[in-house]
MIVOVEX-114343 format. One line per field, with one value per residue (C-alpha): residue number from 1; residue in one letter; y, x negated, z. Coordinates in Angstrom, 3 decimals. Layout:
n <- c(NUM, ...);
res <- c(A, ...);
py <- c(Y, ...);
px <- c(X, ...);
pz <- c(Z, ...);
//
This chain:
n <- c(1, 2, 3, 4, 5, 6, 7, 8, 9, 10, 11, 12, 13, 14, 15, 16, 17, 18, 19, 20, 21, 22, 23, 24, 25, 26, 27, 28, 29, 30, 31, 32, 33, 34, 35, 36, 37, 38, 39, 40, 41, 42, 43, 44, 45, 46, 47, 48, 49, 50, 51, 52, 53, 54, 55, 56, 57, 58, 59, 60, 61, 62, 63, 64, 65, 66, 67, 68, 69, 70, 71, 72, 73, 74, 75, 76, 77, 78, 79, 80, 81, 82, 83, 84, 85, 86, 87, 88, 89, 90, 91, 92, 93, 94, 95, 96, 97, 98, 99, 100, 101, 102, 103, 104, 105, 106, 107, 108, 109, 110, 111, 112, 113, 114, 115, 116, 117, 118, 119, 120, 121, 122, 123, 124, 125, 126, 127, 128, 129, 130, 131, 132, 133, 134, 135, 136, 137, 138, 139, 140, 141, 142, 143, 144, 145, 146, 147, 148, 149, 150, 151, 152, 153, 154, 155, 156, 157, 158, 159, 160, 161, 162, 163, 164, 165, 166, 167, 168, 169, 170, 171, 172, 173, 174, 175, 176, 177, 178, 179, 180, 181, 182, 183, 184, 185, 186, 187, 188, 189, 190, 191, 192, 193, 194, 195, 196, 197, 198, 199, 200, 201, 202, 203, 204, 205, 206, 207, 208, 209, 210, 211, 212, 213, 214, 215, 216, 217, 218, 219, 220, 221, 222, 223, 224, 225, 226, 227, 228, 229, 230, 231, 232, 233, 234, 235, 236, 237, 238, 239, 240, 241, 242, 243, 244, 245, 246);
res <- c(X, X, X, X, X, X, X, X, X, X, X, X, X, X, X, X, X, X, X, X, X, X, X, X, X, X, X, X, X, X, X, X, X, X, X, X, X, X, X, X, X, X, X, X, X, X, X, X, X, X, X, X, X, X, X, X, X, X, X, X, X, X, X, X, X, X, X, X, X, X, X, X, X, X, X, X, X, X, X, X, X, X, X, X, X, X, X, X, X, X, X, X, X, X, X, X, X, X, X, X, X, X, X, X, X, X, X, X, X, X, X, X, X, X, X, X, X, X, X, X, X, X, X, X, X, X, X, X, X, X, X, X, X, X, X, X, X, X, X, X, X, X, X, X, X, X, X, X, X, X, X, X, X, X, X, X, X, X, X, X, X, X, X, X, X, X, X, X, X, X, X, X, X, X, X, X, X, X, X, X, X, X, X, X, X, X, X, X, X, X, X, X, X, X, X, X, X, X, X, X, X, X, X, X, X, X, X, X, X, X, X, X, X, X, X, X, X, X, X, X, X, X, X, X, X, X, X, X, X, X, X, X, X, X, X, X, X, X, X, X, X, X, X, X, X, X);
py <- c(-0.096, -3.888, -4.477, -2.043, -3.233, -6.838, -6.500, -4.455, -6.861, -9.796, -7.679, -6.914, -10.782, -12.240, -9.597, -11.367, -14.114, -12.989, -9.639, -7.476, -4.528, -3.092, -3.075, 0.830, 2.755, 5.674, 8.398, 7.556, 3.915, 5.209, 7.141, 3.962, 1.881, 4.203, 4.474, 0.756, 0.472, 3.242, 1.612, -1.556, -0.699, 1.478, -2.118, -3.839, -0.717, -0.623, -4.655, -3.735, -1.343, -4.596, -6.476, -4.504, -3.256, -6.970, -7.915, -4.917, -6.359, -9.495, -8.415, -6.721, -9.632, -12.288, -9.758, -9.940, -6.674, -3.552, -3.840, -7.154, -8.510, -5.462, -4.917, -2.277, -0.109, 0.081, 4.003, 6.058, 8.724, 6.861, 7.676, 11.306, 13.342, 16.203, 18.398, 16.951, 13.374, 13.661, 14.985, 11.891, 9.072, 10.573, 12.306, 11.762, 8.377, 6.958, 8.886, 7.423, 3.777, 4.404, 4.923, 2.410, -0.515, 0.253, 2.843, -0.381, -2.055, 0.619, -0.263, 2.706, 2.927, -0.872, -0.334, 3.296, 2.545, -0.841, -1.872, 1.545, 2.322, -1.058, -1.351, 2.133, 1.466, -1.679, 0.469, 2.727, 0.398, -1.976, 1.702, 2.166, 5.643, 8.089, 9.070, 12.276, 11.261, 8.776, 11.731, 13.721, 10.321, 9.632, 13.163, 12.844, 9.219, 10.038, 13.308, 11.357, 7.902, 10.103, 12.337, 9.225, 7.188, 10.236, 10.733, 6.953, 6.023, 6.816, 5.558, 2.012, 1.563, -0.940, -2.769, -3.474, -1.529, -3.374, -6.532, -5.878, -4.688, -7.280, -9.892, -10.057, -7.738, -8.744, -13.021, -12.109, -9.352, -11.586, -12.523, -8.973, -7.643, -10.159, -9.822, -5.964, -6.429, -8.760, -6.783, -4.090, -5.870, -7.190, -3.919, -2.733, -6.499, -5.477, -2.173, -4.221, -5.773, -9.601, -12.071, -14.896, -13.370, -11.250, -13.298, -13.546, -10.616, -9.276, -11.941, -10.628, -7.117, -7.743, -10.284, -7.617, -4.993, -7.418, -6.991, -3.338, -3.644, -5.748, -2.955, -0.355, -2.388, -2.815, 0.453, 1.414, -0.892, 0.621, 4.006, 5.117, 6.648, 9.559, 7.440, 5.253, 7.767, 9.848, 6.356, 5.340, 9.158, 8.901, 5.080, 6.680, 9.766, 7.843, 5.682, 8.508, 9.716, 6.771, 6.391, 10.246, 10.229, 6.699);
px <- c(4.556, 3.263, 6.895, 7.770, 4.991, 5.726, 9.424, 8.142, 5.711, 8.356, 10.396, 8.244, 7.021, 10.972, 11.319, 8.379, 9.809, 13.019, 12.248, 15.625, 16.252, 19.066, 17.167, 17.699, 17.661, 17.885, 15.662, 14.843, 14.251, 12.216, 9.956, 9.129, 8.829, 6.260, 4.471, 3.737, 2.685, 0.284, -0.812, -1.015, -3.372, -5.399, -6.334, -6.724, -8.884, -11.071, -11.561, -12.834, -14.858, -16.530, -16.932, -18.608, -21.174, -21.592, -23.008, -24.838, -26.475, -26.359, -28.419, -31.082, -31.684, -32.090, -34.060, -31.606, -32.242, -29.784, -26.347, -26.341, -24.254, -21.603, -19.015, -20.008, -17.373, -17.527, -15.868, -18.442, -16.303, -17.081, -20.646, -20.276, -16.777, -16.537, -13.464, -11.625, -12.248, -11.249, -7.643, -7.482, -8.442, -6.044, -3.076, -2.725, -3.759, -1.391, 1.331, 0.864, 0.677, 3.209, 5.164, 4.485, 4.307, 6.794, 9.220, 11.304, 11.377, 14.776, 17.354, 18.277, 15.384, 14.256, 16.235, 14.609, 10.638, 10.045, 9.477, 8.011, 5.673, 4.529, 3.096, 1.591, -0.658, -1.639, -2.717, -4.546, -6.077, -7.546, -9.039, -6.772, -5.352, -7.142, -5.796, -5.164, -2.353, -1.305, -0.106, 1.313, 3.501, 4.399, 5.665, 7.629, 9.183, 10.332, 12.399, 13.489, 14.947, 16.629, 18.256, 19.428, 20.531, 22.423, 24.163, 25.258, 25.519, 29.336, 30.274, 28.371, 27.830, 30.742, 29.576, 25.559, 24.255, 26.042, 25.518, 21.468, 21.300, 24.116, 23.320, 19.648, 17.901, 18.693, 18.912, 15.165, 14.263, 11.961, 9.681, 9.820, 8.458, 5.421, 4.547, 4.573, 2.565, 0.103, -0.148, -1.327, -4.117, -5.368, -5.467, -7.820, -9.658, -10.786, -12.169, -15.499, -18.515, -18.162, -21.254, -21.578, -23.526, -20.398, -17.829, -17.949, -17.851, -14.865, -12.720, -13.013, -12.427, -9.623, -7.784, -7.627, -6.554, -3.814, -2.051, -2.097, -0.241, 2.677, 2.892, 3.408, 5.852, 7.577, 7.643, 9.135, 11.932, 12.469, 11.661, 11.979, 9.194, 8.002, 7.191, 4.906, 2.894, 2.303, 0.975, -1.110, -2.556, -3.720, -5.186, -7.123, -8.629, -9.505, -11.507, -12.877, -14.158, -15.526, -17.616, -18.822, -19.646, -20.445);
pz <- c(26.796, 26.236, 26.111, 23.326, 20.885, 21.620, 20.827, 17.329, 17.280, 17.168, 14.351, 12.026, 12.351, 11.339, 8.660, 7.067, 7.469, 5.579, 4.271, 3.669, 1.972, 4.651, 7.653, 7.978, 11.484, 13.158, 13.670, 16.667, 16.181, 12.901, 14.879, 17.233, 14.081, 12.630, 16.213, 16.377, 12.697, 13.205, 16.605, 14.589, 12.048, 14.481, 15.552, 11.950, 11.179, 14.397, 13.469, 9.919, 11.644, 14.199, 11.356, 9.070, 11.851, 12.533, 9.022, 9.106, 12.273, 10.516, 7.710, 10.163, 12.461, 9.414, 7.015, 4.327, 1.756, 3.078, 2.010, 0.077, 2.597, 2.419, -0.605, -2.687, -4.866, -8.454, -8.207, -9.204, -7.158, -3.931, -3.674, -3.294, -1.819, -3.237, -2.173, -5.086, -4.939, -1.465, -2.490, -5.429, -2.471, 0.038, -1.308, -4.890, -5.139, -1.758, -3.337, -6.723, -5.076, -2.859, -5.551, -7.613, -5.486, -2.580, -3.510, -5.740, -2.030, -1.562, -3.038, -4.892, -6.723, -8.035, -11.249, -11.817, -11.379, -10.703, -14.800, -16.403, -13.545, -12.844, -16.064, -16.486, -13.519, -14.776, -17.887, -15.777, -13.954, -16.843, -18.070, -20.964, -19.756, -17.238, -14.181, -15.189, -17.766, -15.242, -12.993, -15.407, -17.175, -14.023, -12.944, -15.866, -15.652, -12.567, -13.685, -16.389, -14.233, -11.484, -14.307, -15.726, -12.828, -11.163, -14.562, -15.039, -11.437, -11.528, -14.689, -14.476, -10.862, -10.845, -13.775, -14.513, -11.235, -8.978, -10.571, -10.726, -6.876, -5.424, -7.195, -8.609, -6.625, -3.083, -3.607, -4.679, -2.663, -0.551, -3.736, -5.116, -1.411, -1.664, -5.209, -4.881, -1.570, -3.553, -6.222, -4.182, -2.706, -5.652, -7.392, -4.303, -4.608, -7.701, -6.886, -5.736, -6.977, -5.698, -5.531, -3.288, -0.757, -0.096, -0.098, 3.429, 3.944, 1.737, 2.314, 6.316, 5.041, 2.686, 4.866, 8.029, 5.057, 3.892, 7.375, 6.600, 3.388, 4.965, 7.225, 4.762, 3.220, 6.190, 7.170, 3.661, 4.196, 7.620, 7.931, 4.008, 1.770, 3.776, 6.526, 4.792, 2.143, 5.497, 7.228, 3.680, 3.800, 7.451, 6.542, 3.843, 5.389, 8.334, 5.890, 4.045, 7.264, 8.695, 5.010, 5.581, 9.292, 10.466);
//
């Protein structure tokens, strides 16, 4: 068992190294993939979990005031889970970010979302479109790119397609994977109220949560789409939980 996880271990370490976009497997091999990334944040999120218990104890032994130690959300939907704020945090919003920021990591689909839905989260995210019509443009987008590429696939996929995904797309796939996984985390840094008192703190929290979002990269690359949403799901209701019940 040490064996296996080492040897996944040692993979996913030289694809960071040299992230590719045709690292594909088989089923089989997809299911071990997906076992040691969920196995692998199981220990990233059990270290978030020591860590923020230790400020906590922190703050009690030095009588600092509760929580000024501890990140606190700006969400105003994170301070009370109702049934459907629970469905935005762990379905529609993984699948939305899933989309947006590791579905261009295949191949087959940089040219179709990587531009349009890039920028309409940005929109949503500096508040200039709610995430309602978020969900609903990008419902539609996405009809609209796959009825387009399936349609010009044959007739151009010689000419500009190849070109793009040959040429452009994989001699920069490495610096597309890690300014899609950056992007990612800073869209979550800023989620937070920072002060100096903090820091500390979040910079623990977001640096153990970075490791996480390599993985889910990784696993995109790997295992394809379903794979990861279904691993970003199970991240977030575990951490929905853990706010509820601990």
């Amino acid at each position: 068992m040490n064996l296996i996880f080492l040897n996944h271990l040692n993979e996913f370490i030289l694809f960071l190294k040299t992230p590719k976009s045709n690292v594909r497997k088989s089923n089989e091999s997809q299911f071990g993939i997906f076992s040691f990334i969920l196995l692998l944040n199981s220990i990233v999120f059990f270290c978030v979990l020591a860590i923020h218990y230790l400020f906590l104890y922190i703050e009690k032994t030095f009588n600092f005031r509760e929580g000024v130690l501890i990140l606190e959300t700006k969400s105003e939907y994170d301070k009370e889970y109702t049934f459907g704020v629970v469905i935005i945090a762990c379905v529609l919003m993984p699948l939305i970010e899933e989309i947006v920021c590791r579905l261009p990591l295949l191949k087959k689909y940089a040219i179709l979302l990587f531009i349009c839905l890039v920028n309409l989260y940005f929109l949503y995210r500096i508040k200039i479109i709610p995430s309602t019509i978020l969900i609903i443009l990008t419902i539609f987008l996405i009809a609209y790119f796959l009825d387009i590429y399936f349609k010009w696939k044959k007739k151009y996929k010689q000419r500009f397609l190849t070109f793009f995904l040959n040429t452009l797309y994989r001699k920069n796939y490495k610096y597309l994977f890690y300014s899609l996984i950056l992007m990612f985390s800073m869209m979550h840094f800023d989620n937070y109220i920072w002060t100096s008192q903090n820091l500390a703190y979040g910079i623990s929290i977001l640096g153990l949560t970075f490791i996480t979002d390599l993985s889910f990269g990784y696993l995109m690359v790997r295992c394809g789409f379903i794979y990861s949403l279904s691993l970003h799901i199970l991240w977030n209701t575990f951490t929905v939980l853990t706010e509820l019940y601990l």
